[in-house]
C-alpha positions as CSV (number, residue, x, y, z in Angstrom):
1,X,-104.2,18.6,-54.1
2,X,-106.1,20.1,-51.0
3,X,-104.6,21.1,-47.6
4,X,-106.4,20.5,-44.3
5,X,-105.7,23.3,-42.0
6,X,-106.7,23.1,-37.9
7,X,-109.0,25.7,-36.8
8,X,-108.8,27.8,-33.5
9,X,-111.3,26.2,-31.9
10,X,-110.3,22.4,-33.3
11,X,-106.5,23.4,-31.3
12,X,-108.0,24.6,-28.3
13,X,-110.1,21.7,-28.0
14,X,-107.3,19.1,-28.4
15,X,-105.1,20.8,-26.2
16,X,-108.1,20.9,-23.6
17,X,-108.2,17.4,-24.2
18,X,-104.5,16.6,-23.6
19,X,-105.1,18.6,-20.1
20,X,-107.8,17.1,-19.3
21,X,-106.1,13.6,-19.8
22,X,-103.1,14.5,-18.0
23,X,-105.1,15.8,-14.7
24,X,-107.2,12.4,-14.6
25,X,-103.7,11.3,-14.8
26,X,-102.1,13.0,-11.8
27,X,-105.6,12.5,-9.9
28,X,-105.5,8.8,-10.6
29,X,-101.2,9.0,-8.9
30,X,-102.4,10.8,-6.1
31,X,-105.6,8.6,-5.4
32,X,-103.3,5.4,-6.0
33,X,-100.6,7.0,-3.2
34,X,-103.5,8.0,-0.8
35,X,-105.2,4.2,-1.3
36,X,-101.6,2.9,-0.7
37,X,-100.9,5.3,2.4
38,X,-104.3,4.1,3.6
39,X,-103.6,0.4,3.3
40,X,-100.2,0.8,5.6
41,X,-101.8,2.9,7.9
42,X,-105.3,1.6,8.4
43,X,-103.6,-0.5,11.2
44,X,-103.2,2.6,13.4
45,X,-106.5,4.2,14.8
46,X,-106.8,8.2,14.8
47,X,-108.9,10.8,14.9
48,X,-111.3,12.0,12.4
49,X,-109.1,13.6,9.0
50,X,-110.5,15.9,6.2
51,X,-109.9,14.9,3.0
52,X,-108.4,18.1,2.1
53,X,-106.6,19.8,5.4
54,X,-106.3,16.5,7.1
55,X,-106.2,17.0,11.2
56,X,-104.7,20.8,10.8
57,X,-108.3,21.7,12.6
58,X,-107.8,20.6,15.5
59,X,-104.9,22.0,16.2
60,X,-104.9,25.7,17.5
61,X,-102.0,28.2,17.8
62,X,-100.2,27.7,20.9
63,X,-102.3,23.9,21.7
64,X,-100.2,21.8,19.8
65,X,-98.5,19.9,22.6
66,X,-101.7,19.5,24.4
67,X,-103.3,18.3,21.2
68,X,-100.8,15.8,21.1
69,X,-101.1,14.6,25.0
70,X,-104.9,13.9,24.3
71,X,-103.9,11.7,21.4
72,X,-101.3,10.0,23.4
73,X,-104.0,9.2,26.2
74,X,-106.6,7.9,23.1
75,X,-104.2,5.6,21.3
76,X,-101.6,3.6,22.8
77,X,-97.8,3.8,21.1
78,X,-98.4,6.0,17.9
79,X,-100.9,7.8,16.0
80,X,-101.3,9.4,12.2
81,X,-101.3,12.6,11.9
82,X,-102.4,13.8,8.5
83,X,-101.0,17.0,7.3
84,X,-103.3,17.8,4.4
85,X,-104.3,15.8,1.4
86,X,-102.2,12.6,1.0
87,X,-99.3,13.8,3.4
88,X,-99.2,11.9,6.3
89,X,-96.5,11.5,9.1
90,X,-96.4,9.1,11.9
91,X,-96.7,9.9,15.8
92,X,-94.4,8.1,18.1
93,X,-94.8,8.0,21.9
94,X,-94.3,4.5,22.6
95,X,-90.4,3.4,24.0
96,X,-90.1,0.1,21.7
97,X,-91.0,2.3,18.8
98,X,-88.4,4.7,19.8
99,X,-85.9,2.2,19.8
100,X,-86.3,0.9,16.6
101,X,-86.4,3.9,14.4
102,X,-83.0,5.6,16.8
103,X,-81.1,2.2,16.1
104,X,-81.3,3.4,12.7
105,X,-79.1,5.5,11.3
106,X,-80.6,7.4,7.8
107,X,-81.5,10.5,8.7
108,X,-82.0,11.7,5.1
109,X,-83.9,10.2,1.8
110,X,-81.0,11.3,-0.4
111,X,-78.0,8.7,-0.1
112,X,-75.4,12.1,-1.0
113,X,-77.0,13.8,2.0
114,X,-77.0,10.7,4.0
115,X,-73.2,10.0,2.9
116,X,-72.6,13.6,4.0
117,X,-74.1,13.3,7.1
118,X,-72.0,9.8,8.0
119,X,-69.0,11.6,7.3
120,X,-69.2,15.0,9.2
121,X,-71.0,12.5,12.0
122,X,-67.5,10.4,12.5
123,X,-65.3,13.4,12.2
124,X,-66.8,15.2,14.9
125,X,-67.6,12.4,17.3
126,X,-64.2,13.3,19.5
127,X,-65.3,16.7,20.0
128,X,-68.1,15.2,22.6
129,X,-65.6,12.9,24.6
130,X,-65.7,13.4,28.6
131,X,-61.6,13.6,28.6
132,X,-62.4,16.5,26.3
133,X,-65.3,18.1,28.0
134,X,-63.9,18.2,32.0
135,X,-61.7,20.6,31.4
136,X,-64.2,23.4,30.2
137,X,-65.9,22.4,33.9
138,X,-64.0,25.5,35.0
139,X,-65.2,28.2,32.2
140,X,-69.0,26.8,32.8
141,X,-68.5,27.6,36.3
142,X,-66.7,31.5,35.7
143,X,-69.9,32.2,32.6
144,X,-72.3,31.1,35.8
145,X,-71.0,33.2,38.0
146,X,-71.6,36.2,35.6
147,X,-74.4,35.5,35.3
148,X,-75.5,35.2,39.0
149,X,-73.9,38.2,39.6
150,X,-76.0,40.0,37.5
151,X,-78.8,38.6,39.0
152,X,-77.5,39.8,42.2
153,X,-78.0,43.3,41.1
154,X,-81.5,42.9,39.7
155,X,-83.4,41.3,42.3
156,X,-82.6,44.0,44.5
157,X,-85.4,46.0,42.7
158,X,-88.7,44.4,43.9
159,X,-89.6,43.1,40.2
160,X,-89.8,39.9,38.9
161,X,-86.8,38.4,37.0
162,X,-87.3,36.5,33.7
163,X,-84.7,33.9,33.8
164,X,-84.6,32.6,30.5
165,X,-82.6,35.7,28.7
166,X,-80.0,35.7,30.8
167,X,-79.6,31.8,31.0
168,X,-79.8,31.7,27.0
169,X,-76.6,34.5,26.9
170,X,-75.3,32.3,29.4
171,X,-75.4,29.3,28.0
172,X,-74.2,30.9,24.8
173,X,-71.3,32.4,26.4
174,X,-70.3,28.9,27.9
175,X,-70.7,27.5,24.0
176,X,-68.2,30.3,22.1
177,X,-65.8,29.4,25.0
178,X,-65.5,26.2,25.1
179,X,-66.6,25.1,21.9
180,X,-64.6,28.1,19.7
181,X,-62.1,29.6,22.3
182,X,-63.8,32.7,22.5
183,X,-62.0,35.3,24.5
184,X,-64.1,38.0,26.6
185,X,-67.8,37.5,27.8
186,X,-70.8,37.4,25.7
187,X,-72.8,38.1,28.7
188,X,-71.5,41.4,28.9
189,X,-71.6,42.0,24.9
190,X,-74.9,44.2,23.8
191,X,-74.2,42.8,20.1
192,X,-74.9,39.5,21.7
193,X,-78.3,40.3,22.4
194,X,-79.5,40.8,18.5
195,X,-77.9,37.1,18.5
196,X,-80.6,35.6,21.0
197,X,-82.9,37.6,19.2
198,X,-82.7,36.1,16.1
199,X,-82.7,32.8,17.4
200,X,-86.1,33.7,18.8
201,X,-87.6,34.9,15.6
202,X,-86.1,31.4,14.3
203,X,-87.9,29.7,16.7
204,X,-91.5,31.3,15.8
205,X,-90.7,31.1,12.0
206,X,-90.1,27.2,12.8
207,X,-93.5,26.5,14.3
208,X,-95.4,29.1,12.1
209,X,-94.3,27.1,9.0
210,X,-95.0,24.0,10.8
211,X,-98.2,24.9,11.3
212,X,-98.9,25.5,7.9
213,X,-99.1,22.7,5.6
214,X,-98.2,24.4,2.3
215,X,-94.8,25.4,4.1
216,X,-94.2,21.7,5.4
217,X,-91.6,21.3,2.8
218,X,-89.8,25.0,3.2
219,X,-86.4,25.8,3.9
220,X,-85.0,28.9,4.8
221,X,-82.0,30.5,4.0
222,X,-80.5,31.8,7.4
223,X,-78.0,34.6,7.4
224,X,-74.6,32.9,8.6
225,X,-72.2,35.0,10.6
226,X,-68.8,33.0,9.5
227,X,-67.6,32.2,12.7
228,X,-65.0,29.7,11.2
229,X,-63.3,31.6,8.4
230,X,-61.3,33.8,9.8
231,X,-59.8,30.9,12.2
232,X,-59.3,28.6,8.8
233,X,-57.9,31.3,7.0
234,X,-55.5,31.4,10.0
235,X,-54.6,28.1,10.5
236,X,-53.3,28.5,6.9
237,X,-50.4,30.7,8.0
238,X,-46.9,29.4,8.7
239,X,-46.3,27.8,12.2
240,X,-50.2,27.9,13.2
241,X,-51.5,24.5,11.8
242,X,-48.6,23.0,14.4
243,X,-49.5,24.9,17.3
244,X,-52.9,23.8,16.9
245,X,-52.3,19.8,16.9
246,X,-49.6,19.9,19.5
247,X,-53.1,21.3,22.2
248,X,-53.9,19.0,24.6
249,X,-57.3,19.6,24.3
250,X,-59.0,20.5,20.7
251,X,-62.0,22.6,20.9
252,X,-65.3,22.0,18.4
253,X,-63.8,24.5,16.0
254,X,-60.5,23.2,16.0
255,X,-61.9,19.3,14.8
256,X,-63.6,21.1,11.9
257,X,-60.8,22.7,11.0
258,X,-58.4,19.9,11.0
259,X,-60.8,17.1,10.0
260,X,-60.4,15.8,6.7
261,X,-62.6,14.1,4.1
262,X,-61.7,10.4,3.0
263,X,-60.6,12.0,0.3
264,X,-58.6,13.6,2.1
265,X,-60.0,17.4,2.0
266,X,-60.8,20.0,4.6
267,X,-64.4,20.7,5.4
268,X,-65.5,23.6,2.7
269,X,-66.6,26.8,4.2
270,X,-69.9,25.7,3.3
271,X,-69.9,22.7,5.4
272,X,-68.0,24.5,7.9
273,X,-70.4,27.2,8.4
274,X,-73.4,24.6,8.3
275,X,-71.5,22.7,11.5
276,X,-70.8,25.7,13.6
277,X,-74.4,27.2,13.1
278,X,-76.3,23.8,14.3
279,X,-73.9,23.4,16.6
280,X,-74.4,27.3,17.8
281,X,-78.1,26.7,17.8
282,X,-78.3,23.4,19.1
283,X,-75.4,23.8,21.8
284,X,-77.3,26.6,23.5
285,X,-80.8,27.1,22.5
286,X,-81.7,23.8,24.1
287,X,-79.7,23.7,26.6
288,X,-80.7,27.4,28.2
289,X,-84.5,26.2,27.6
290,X,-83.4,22.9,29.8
291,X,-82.1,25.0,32.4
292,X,-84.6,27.7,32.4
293,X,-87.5,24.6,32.7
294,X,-85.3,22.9,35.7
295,X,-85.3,26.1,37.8
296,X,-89.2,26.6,37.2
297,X,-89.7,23.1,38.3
298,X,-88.2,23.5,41.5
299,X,-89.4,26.9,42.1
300,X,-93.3,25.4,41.9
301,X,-91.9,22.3,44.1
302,X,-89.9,24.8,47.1
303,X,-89.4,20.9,49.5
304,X,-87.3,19.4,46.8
305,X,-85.8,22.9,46.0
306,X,-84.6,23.4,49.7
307,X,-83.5,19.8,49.9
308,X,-81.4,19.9,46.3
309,X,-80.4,23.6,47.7
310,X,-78.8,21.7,51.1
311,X,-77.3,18.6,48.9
312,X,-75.2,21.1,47.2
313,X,-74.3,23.3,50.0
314,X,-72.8,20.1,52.0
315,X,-71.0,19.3,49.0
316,X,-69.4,22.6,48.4
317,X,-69.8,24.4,51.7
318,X,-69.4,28.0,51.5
319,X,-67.9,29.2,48.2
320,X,-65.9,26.3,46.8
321,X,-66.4,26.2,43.0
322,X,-68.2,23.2,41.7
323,X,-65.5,20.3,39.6
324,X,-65.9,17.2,37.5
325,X,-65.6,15.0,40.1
326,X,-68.5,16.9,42.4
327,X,-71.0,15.8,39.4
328,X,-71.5,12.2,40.6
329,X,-72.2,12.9,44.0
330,X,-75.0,14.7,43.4
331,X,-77.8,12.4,43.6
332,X,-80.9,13.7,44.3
333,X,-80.5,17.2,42.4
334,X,-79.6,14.8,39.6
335,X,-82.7,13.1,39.6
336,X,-84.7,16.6,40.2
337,X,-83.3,17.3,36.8
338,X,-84.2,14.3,34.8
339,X,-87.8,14.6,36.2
340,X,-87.8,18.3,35.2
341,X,-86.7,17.2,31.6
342,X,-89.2,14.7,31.7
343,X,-91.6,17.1,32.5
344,X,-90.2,19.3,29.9
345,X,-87.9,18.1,27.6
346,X,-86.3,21.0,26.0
347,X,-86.9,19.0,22.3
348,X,-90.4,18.3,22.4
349,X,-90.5,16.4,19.1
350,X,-87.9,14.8,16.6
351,X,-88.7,14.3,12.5
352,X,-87.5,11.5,10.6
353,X,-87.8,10.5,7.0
354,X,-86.2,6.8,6.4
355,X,-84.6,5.7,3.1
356,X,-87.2,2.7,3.3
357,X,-90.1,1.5,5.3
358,X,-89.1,0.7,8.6
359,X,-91.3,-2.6,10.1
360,X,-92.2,-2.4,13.8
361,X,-92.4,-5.1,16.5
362,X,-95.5,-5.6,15.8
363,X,-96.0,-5.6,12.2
364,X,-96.4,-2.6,11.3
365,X,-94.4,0.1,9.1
366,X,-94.0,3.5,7.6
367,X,-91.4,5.8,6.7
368,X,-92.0,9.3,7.4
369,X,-91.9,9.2,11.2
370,X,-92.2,12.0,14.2
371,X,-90.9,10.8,17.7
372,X,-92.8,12.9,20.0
373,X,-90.7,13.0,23.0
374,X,-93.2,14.9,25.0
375,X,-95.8,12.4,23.9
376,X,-93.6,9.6,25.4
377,X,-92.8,11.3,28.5
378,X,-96.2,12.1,29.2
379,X,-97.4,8.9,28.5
380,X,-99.3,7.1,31.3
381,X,-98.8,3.6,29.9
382,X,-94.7,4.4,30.6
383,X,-94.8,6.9,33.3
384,X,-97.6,6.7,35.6
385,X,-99.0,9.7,36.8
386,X,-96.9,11.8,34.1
387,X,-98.1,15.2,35.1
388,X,-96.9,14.7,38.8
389,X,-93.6,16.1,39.4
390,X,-91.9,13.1,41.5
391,X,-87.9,12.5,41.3
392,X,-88.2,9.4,42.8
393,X,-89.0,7.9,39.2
394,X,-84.9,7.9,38.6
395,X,-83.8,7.0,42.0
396,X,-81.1,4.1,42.2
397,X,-82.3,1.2,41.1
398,X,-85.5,1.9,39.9
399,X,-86.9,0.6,36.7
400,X,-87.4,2.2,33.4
401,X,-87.3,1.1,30.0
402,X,-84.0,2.1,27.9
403,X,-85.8,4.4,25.6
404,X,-88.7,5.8,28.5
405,X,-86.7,8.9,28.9
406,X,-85.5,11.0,25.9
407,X,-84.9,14.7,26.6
408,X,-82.2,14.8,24.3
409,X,-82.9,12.4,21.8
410,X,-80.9,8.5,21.5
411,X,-79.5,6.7,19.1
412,X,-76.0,7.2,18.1
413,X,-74.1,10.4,17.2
């Protein structure tokens, strides 16, 4: 009887072999995925891509949106963008396009997240109803007035004033009032400061990752300051949970707090915490860079300035506090504003990733999907002469297509 035992080298080989099999393997996967990515999007025309780093060349720190305005002038509706390798998004700046993919409603791959997302989306959809919003008219108006005060006091010293600081603790200030019942000003708060901070360094993390294509996938763990619990933990006590329902008026915090599940549990303090922080971010991050864009637009266009300066002044004369009802007749300063956040929509770009392809008007489809809405307020085919500022464009009666002017984003909530 004999034994055959495998030497060193006779291993190492096979298991050299099995590698080598399994990397022809995964090289075969990825070249079938690229061949198939190429076949959907062949239809669209873009620039030059390298095999490896895809279009990431061309764009330079600080140029992306005007990287992105050159493509919208080169090819009508949408363009590929590839990331690196086989990853590949889809540029939309094109109004029908925009209007399929917002009448859609899957803004995850994952049907738990999506299911998740449904839920939350139906249980806070009272929180943004106008009876609920007017009466808050009056704390917008008192957190402004801080604010102007303040700016009373500085210009006084011959030095220019950055606006956007102040208009992001303002706007922040506005969003713990009315959207959490803060009491007390966060304008006047130095802790509040860190706060705006934070969501600065945010901000650059955001777009440094974006910019990167081996972070395209990261998430990041943000630090969450519980602004819920203690109010849940509160509600909990004898008496309160009453008080609360019999309001007239529920604030954000007070939905999230009450809402129930359809199985009829509260929001965790996971969930909770993940609301209250987009809703912080979102609430007044984009709003205070709206603002701060609005008040640069008129200050480089003084005529329609002085005439939005004397529309207001008839309306409220000297001193009278601005109400819900003074928002309609407000015509012209209203459309000074769209055109500013057409100009400069405060969201300059929107990511979505579809459950399944998603077939266009004309044939085409794909399923990872960017709606640039800078690229489709800047686009000449929709708005001619886009970099002209010219509030005319939303006077009565004029025409636009339903989905020609997104600052905020569309679809529903």
């Amino acid at each position: 009887m004999s034994f055959s035992v495998l030497s060193p080298s006779r291993l190492l080989g096979g298991i050299s072999g099995l590698l080598q099999a399994a990397s022809l393997l995964i090289l075969f996967l990825l070249l079938l995925k690229a061949a198939r990515l190429l076949k959907g999007l062949q239809q669209f025309p873009s620039p030059p891509s390298h095999w490896l780093y895809g279009q990431n060349q061309e764009f330079q720190k600080g140029q992306e949106l005007q990287r992105i305005l050159k493509w919208v002038e080169r090819f009508p509706g949408t363009c590929p963008h590839w990331l690196c390798g086989n990853r590949v998004r889809l540029l939309l700046y094109d109004p029908d396009y925009m209007k399929v993919i917002l009448g859609k409603s899957d803004p995850r791959v994952h049907d738990f997240c999506r299911y998740t997302w449904f839920q939350h989306q139906r249980m806070l959809t009272p929180a943004f109803h106008y009876d609920t919003l007017k009466p808050y008219v009056g704390l917008m108006a008192d957190s402004m007035q801080v604010m102007l005060d303040k700016w009373e006091e500085l210009v006084g010293q011959d030095s220019p004033l950055e606006v956007s600081e102040h208009i992001s603790l303002m706007t922040l200030d506005i969003t713990m009032k009315c959207a959490f019942s803060h009491q007390g000003s966060i304008q006047v708060d130095r802790n509040s400061q860190s706060y705006i901070q934070v969501i600065g360094d945010l901000n650059n993390l955001i777009f440094s990752h974006l910019r990167n294509p081996f972070h395209h996938n990261d998430t990041s763990t943000l630090t969450h300051q519980h602004t819920g619990s203690p109010r849940k933990a509160h509600l909990q006590e004898e008496g309160e949970l009453e008080k609360v329902r019999r309001k007239r008026y529920l604030d954000f915090l007070d939905i999230l707090l009450l809402a129930k599940m359809e199985n009829g549990s509260s929001l965790s303090n996971k969930d909770l915490c993940a609301e209250v922080d987009t809703f912080m971010f979102e609430g007044h991050n984009t709003t205070a860079s709206g603002i701060s864009w609005i008040l640069y637009a008129l200050a480089t266009h003084p005529k329609h300035q002085q005439r939005c300066r004397e529309e207001i002044q008839g309306l409220l004369g000297d001193g009278a506090s601005i109400t819900w009802d003074h928002l309609d007749q407000m015509p012209y300063t209203t459309m000074c504003i769209k055109e500013a956040l057409r100009l400069y929509p405060p969201v300059p770009g929107i990511g979505r990733e579809l459950s399944t392809p998603i077939t266009f008007p004309d044939g085409c489809s794909c399923i990872t999907v960017v709606l640039s809405i800078n690229g489709l307020h800047h686009n000449p085919k929709v708005w001619p002469n886009p970099e002209m500022f010219d509030p005319s464009r939303f006077a009565s009666g004029s025409a636009q297509h339903s989905h020609a002017f997104l600052p905020f984003s569309g679809g529903s909530r």
